[in-house]
CHARMM internal coordinates of N, CA and C (Angstrom, degrees):
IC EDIT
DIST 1 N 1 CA 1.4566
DIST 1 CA 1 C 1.5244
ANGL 1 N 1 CA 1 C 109.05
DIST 1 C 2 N 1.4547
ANGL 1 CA 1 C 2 N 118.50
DIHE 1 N 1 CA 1 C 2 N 134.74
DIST 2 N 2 CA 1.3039
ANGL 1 C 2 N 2 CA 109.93
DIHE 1 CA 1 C 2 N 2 CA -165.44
DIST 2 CA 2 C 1.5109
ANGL 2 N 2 CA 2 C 98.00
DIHE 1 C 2 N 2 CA 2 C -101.97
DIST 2 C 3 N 2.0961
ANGL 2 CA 2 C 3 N 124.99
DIHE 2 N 2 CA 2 C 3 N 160.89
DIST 3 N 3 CA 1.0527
ANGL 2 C 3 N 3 CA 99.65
DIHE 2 CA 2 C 3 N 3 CA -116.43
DIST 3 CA 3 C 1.5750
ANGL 3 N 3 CA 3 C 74.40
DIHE 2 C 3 N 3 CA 3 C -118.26
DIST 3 C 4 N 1.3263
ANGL 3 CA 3 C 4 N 144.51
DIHE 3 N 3 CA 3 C 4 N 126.78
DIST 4 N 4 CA 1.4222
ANGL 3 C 4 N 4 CA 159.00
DIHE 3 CA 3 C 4 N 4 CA 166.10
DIST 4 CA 4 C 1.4529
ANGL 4 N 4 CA 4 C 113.35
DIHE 3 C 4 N 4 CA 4 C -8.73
DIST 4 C 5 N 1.1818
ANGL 4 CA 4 C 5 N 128.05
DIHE 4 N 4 CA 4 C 5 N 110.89
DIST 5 N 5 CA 1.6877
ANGL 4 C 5 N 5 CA 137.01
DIHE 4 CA 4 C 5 N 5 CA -179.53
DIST 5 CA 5 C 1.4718
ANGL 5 N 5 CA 5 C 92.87
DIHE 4 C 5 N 5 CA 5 C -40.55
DIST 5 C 6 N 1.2716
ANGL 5 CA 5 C 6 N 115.72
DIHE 5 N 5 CA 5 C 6 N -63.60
DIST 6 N 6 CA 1.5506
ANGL 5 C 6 N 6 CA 144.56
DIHE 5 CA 5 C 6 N 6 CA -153.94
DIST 6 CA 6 C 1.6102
ANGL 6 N 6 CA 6 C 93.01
DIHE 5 C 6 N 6 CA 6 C -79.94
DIST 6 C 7 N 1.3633
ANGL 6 CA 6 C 7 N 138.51
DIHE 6 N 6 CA 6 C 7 N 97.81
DIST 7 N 7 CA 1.3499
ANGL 6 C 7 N 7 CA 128.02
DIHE 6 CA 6 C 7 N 7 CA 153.05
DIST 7 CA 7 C 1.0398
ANGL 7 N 7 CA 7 C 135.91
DIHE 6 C 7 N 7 CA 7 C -55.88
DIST 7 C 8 N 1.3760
ANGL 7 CA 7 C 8 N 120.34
DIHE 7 N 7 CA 7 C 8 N 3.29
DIST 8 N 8 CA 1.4636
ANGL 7 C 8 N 8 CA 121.43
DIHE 7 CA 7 C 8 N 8 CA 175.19
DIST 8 CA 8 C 1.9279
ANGL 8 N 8 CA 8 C 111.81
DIHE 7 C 8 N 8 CA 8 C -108.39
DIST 8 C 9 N 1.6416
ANGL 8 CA 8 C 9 N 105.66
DIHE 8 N 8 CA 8 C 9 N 27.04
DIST 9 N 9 CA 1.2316
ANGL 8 C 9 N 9 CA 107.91
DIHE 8 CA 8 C 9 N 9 CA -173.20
DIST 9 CA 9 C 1.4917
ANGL 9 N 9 CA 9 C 75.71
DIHE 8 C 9 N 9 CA 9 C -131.90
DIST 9 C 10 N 1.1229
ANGL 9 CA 9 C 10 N 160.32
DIHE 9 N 9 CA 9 C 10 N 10.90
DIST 10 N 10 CA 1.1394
ANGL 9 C 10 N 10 CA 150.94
DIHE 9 CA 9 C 10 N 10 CA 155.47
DIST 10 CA 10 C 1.7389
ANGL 10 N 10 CA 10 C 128.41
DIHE 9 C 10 N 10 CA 10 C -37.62
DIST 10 C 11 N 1.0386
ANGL 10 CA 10 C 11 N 130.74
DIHE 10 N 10 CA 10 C 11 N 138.38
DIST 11 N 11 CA 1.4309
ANGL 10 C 11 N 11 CA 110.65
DIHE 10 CA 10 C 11 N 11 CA 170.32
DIST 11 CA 11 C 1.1883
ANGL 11 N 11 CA 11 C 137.97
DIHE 10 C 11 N 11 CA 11 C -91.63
DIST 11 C 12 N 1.7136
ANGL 11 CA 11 C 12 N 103.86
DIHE 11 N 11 CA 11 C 12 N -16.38
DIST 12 N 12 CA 1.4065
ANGL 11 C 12 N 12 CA 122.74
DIHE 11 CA 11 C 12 N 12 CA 168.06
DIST 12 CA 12 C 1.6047
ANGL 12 N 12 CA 12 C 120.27
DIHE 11 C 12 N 12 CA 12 C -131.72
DIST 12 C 13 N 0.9248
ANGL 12 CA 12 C 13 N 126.74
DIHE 12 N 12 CA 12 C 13 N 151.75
DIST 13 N 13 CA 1.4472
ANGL 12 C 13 N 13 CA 134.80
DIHE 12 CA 12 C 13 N 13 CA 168.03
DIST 13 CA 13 C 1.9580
ANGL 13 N 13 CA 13 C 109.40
DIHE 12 C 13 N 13 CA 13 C -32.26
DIST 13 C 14 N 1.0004
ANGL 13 CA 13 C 14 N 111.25
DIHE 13 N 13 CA 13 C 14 N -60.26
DIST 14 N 14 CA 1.6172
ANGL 13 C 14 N 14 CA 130.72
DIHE 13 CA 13 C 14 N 14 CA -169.92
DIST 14 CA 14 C 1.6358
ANGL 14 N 14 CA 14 C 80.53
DIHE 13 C 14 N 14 CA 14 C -56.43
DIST 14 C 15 N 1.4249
ANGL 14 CA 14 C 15 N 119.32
DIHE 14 N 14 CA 14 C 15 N -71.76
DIST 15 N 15 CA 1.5661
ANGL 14 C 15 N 15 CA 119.89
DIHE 14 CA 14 C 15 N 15 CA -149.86
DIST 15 CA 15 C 1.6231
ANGL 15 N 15 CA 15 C 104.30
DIHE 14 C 15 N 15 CA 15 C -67.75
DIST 15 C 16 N 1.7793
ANGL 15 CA 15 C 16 N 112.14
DIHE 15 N 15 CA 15 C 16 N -0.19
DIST 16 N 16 CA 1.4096
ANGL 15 C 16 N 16 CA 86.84
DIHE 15 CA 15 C 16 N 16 CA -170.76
DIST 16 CA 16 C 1.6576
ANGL 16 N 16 CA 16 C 110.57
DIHE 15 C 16 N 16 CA 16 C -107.73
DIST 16 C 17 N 1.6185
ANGL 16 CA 16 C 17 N 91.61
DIHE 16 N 16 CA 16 C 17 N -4.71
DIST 17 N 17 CA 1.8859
ANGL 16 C 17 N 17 CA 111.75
DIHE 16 CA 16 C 17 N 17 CA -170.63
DIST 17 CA 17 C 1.6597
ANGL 17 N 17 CA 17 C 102.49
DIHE 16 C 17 N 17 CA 17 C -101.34
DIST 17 C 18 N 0.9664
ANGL 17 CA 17 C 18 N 114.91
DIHE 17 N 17 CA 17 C 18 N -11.08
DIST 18 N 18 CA 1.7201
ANGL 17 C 18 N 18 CA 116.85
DIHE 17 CA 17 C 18 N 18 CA -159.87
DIST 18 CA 18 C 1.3896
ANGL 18 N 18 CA 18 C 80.23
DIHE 17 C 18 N 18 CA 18 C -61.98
DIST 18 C 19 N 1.5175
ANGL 18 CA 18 C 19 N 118.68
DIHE 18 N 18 CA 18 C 19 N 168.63
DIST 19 N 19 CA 1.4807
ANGL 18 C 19 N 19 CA 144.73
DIHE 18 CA 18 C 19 N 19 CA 171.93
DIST 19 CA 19 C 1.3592
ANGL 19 N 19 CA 19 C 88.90
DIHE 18 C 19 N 19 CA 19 C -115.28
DIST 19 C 20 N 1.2591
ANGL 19 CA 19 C 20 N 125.27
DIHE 19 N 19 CA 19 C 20 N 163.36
DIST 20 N 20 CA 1.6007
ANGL 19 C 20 N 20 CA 150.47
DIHE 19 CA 19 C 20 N 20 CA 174.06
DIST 20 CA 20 C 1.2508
ANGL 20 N 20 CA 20 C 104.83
DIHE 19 C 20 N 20 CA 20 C -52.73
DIST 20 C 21 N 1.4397
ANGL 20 CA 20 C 21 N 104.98
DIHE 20 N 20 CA 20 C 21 N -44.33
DIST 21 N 21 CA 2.0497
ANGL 20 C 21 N 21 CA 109.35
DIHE 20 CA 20 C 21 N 21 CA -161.88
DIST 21 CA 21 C 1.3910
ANGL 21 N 21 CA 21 C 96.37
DIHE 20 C 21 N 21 CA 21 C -76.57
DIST 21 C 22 N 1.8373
ANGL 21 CA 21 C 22 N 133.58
DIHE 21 N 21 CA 21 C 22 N 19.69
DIST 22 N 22 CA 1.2785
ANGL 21 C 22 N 22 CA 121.94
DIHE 21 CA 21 C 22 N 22 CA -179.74
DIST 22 CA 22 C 1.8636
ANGL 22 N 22 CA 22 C 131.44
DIHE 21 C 22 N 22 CA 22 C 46.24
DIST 22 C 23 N 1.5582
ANGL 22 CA 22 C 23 N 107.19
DIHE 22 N 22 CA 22 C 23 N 7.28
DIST 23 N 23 CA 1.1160
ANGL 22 C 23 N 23 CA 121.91
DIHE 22 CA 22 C 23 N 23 CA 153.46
DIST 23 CA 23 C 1.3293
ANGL 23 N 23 CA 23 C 140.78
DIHE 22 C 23 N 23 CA 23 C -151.56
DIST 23 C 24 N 1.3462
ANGL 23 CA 23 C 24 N 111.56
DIHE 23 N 23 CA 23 C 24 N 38.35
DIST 24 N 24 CA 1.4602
ANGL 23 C 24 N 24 CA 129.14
DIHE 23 CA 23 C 24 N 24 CA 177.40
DIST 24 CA 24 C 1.7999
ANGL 24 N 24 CA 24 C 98.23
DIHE 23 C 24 N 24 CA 24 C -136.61
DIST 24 C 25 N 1.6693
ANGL 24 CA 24 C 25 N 95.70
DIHE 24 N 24 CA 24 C 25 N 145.75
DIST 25 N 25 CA 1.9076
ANGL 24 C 25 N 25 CA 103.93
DIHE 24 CA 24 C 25 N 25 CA 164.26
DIST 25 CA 25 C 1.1135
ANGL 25 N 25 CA 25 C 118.47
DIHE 24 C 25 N 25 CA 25 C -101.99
DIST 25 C 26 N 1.7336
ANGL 25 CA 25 C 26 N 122.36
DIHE 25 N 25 CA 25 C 26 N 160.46
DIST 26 N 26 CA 1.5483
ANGL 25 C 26 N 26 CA 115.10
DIHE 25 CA 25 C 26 N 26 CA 168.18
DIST 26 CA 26 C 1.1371
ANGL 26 N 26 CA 26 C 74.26
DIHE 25 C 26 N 26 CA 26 C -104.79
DIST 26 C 27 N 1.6624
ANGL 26 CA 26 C 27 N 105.32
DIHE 26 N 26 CA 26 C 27 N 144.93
DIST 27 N 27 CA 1.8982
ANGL 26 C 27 N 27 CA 127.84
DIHE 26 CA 26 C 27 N 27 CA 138.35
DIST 27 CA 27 C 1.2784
ANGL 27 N 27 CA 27 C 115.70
DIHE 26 C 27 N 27 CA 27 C -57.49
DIST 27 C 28 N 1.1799
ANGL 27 CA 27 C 28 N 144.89
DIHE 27 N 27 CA 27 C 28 N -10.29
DIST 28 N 28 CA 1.5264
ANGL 27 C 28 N 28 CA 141.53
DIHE 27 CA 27 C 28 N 28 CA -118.44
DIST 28 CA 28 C 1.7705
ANGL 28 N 28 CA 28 C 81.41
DIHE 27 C 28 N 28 CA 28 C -142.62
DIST 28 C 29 N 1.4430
ANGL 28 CA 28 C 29 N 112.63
DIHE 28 N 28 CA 28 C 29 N -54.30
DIST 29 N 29 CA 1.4116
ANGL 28 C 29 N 29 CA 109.56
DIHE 28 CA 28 C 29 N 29 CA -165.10
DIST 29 CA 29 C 1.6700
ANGL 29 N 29 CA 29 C 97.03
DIHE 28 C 29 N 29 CA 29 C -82.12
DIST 29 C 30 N 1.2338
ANGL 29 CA 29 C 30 N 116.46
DIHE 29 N 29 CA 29 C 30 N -43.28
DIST 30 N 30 CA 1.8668
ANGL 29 C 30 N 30 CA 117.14
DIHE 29 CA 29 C 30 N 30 CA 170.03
DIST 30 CA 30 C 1.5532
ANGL 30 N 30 CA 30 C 123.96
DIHE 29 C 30 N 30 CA 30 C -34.81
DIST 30 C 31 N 1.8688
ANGL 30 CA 30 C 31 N 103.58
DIHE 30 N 30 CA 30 C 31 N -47.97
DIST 31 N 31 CA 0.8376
ANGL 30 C 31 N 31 CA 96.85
DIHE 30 CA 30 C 31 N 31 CA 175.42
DIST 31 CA 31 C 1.8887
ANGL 31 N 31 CA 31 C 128.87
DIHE 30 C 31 N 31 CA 31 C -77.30
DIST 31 C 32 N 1.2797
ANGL 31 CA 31 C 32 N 110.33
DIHE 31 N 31 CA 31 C 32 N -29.93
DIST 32 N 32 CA 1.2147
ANGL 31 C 32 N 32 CA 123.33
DIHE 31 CA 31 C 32 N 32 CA 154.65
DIST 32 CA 32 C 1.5130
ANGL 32 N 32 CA 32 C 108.79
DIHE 31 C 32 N 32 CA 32 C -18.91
DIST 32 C 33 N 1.5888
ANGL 32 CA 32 C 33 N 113.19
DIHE 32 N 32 CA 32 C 33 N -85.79
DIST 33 N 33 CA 1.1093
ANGL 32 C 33 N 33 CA 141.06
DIHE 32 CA 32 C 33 N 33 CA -173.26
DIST 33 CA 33 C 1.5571
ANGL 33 N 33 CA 33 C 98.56
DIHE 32 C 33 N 33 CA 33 C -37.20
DIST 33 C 34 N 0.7543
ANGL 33 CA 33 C 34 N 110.18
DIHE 33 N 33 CA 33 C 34 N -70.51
DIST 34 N 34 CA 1.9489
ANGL 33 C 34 N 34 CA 126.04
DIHE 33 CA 33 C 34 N 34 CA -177.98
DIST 34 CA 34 C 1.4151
ANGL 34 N 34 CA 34 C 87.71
DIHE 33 C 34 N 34 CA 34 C -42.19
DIST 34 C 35 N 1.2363
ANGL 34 CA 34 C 35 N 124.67
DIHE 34 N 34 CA 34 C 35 N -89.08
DIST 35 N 35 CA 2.0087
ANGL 34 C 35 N 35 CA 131.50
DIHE 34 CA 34 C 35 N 35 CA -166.59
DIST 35 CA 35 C 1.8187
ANGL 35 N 35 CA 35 C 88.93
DIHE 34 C 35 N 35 CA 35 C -30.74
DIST 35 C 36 N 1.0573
ANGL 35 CA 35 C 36 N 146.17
DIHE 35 N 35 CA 35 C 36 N -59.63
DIST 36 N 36 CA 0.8836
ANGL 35 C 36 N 36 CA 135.85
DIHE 35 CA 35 C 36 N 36 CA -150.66
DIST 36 CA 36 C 1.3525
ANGL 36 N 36 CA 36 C 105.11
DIHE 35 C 36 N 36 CA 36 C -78.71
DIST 36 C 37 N 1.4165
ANGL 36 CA 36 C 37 N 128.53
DIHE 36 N 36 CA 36 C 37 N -47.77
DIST 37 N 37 CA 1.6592
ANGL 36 C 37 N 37 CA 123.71
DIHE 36 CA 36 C 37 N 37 CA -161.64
DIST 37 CA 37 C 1.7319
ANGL 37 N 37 CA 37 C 83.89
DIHE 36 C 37 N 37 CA 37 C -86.09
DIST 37 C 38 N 0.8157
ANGL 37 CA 37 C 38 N 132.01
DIHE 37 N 37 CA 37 C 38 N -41.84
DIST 38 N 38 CA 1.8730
ANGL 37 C 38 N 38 CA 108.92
DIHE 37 CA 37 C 38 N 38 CA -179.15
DIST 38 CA 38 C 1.9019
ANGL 38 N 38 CA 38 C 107.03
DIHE 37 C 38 N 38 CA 38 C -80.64
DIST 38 C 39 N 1.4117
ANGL 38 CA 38 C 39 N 140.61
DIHE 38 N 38 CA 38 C 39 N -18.56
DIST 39 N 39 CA 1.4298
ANGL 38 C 39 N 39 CA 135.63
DIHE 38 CA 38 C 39 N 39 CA 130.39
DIST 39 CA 39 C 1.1631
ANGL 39 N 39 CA 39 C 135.71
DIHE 38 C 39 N 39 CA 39 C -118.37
DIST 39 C 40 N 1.7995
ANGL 39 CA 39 C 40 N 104.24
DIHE 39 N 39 CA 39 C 40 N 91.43
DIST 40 N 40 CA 0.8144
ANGL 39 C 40 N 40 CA 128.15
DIHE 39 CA 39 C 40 N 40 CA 170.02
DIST 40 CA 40 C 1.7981
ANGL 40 N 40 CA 40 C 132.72
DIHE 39 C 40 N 40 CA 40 C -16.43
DIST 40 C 41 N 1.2774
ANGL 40 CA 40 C 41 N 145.64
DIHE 40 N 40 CA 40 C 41 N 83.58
DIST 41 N 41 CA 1.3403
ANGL 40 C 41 N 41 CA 139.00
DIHE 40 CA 40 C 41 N 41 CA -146.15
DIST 41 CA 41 C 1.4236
ANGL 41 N 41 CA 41 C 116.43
DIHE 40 C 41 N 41 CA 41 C 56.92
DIST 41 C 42 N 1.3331
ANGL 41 CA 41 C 42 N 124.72
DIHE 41 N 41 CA 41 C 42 N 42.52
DIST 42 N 42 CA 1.1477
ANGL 41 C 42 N 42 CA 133.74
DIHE 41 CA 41 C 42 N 42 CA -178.65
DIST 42 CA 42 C 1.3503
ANGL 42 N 42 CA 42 C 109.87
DIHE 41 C 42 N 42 CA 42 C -137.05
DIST 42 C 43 N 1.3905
ANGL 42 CA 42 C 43 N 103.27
DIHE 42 N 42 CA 42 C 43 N -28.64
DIST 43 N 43 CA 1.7667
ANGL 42 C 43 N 43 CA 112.82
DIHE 42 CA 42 C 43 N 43 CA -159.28
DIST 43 CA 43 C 1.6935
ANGL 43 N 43 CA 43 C 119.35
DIHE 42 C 43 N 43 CA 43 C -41.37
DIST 43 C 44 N 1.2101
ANGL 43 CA 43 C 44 N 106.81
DIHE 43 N 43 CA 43 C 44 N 159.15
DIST 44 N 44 CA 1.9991
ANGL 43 C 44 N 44 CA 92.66
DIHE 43 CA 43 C 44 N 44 CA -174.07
DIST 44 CA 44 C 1.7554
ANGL 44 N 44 CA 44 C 84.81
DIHE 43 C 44 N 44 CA 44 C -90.46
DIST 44 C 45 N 1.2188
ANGL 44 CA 44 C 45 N 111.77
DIHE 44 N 44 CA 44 C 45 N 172.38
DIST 45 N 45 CA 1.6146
ANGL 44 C 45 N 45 CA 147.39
DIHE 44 CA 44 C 45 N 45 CA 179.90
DIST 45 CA 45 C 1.4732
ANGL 45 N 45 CA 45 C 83.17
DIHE 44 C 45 N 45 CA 45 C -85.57
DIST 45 C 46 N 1.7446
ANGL 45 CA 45 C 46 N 98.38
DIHE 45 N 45 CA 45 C 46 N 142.25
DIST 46 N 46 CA 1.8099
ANGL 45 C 46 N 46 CA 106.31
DIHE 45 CA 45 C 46 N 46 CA 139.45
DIST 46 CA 46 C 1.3699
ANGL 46 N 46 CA 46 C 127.58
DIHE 45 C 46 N 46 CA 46 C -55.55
DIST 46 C 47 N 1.3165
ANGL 46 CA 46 C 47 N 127.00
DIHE 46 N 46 CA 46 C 47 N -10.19
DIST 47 N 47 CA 1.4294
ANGL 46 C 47 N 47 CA 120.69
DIHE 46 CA 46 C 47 N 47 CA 148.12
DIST 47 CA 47 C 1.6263
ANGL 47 N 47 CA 47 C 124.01
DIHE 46 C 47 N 47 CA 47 C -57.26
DIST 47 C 48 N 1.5200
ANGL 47 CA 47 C 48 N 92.51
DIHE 47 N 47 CA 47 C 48 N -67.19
DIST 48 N 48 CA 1.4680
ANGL 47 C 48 N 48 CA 104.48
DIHE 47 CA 47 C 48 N 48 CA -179.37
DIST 48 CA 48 C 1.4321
ANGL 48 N 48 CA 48 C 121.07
DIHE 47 C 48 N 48 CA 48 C -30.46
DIST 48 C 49 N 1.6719
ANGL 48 CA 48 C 49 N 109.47
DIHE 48 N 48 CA 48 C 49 N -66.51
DIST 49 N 49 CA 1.3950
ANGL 48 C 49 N 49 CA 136.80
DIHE 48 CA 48 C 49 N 49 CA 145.98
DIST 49 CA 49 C 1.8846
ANGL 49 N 49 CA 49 C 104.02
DIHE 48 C 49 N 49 CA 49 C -14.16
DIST 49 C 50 N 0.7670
ANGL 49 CA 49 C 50 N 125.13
DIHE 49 N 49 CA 49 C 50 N -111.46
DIST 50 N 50 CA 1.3189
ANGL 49 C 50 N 50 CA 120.37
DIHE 49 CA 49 C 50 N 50 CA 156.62
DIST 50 CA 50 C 1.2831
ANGL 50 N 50 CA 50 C 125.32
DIHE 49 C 50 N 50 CA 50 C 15.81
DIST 50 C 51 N 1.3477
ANGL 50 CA 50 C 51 N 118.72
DIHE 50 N 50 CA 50 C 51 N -97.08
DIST 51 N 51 CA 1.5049
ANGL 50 C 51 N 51 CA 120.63
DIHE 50 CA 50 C 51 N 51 CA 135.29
DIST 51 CA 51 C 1.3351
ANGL 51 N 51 CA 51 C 122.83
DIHE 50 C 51 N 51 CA 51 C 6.74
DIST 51 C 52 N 0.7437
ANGL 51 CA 51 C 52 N 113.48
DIHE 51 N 51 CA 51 C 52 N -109.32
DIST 52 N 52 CA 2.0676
ANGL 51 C 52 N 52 CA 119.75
DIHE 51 CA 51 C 52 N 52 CA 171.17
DIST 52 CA 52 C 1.2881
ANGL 52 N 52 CA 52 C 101.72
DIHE 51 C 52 N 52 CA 52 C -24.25
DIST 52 C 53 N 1.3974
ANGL 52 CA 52 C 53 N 121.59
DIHE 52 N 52 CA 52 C 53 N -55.07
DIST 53 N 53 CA 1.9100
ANGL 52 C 53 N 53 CA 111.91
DIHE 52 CA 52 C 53 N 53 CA -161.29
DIST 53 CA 53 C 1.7657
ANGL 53 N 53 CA 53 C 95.16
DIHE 52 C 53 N 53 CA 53 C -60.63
DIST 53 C 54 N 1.3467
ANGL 53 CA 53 C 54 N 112.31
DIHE 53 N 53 CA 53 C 54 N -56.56
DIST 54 N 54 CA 1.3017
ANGL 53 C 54 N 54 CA 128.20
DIHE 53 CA 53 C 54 N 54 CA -178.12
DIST 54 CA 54 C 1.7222
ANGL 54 N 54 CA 54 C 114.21
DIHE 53 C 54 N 54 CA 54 C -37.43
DIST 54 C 55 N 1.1489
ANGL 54 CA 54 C 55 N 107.39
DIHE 54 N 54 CA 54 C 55 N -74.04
DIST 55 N 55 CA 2.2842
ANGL 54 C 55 N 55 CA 110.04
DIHE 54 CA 54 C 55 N 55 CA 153.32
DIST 55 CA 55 C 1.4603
ANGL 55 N 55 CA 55 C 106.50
DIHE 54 C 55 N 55 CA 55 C -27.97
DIST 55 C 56 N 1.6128
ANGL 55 CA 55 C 56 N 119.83
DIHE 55 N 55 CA 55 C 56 N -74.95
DIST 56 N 56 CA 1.1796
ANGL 55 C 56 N 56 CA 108.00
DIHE 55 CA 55 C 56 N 56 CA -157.50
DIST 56 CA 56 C 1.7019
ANGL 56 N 56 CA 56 C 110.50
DIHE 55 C 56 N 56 CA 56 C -73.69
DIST 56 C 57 N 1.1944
ANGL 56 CA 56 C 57 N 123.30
DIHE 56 N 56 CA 56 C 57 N -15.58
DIST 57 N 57 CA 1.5800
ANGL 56 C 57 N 57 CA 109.14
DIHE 56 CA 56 C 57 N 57 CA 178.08
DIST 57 CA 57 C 1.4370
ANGL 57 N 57 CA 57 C 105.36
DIHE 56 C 57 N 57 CA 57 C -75.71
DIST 57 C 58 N 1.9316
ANGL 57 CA 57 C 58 N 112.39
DIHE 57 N 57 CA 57 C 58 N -45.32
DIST 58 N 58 CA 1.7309
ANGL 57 C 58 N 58 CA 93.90
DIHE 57 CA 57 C 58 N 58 CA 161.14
DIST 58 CA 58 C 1.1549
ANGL 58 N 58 CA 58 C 125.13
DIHE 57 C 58 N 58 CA 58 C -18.56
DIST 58 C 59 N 1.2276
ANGL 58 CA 58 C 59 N 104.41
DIHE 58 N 58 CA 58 C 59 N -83.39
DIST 59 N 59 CA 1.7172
ANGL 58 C 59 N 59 CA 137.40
DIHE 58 CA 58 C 59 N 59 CA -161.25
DIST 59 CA 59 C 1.6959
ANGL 59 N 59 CA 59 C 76.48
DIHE 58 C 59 N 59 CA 59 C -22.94
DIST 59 C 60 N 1.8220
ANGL 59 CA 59 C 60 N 99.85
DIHE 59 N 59 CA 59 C 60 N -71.84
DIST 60 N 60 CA 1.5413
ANGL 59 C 60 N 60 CA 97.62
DIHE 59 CA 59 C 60 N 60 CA -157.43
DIST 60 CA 60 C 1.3552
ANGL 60 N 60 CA 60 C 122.40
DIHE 59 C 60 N 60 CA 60 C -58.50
DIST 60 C 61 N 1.0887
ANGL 60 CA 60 C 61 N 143.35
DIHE 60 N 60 CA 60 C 61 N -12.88
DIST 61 N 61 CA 1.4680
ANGL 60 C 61 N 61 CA 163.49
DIHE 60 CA 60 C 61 N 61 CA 161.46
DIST 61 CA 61 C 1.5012
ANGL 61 N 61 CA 61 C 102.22
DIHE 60 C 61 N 61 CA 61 C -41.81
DIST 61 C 62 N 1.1857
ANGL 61 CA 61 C 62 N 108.81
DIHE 61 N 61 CA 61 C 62 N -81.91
DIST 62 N 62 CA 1.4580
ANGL 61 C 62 N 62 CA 134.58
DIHE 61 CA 61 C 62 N 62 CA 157.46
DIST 62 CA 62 C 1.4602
ANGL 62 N 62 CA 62 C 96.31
DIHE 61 C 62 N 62 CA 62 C -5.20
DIST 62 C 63 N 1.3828
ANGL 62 CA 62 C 63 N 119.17
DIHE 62 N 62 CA 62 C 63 N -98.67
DIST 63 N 63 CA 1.5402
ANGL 62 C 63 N 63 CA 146.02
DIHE 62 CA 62 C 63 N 63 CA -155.40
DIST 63 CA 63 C 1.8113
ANGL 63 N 63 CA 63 C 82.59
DIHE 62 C 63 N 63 CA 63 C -58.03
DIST 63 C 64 N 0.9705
ANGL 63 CA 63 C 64 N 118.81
DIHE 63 N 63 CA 63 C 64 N -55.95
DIST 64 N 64 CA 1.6343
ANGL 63 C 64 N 64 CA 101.45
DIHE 63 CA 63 C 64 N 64 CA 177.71
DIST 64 CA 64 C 1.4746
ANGL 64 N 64 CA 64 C 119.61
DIHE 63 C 64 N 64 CA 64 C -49.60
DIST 64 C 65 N 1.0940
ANGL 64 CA 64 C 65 N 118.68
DIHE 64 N 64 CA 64 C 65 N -80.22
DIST 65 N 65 CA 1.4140
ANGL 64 C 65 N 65 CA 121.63
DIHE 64 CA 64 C 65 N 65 CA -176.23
DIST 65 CA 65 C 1.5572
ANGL 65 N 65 CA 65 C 111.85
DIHE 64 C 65 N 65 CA 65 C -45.78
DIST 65 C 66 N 1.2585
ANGL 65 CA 65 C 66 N 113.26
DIHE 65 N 65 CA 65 C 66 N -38.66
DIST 66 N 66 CA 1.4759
ANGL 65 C 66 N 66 CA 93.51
DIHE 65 CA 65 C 66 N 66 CA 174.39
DIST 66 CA 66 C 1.4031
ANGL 66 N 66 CA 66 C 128.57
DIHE 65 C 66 N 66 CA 66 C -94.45
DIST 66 C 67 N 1.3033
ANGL 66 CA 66 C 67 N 117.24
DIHE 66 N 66 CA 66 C 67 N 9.31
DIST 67 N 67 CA 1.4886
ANGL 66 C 67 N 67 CA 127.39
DIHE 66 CA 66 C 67 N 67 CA 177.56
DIST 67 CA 67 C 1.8940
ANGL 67 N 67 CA 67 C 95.02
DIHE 66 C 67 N 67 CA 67 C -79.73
END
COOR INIT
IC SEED 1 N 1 CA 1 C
IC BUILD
């Protein structure tokens, strides 16, 4: 079964993180997948996903350098 552009149309966890090379995961598309099966038509995009990691490592950048 080939494996959904869209990770939040996935049917399982495995099919929505797999990488192409059939043995590596994205975090990015997992978490997608996850936002979606706990809100239902709500879920964030692997962009979105993205997004957020991108803010919060700022954020943490931030809190480093100026501590």
């Amino acid at each position: 079964m080939p494996k959904p552009s869209d990770p939040r149309r996935a049917r399982s966890m495995g099919q929505a993180a797999l990488n192409a090379d059939g043995k590596t995961y994205n975090g990015y598309r997992l978490l997608s997948w996850l936002s979606e099966v706990l809100h239902p038509g709500k879920g964030l995009s692997e962009a979105e996903v993205r997004e957020i990691d991108a803010e919060v490592r700022a954020k943490r950048q931030e809190a480093r350098d100026g501590a």
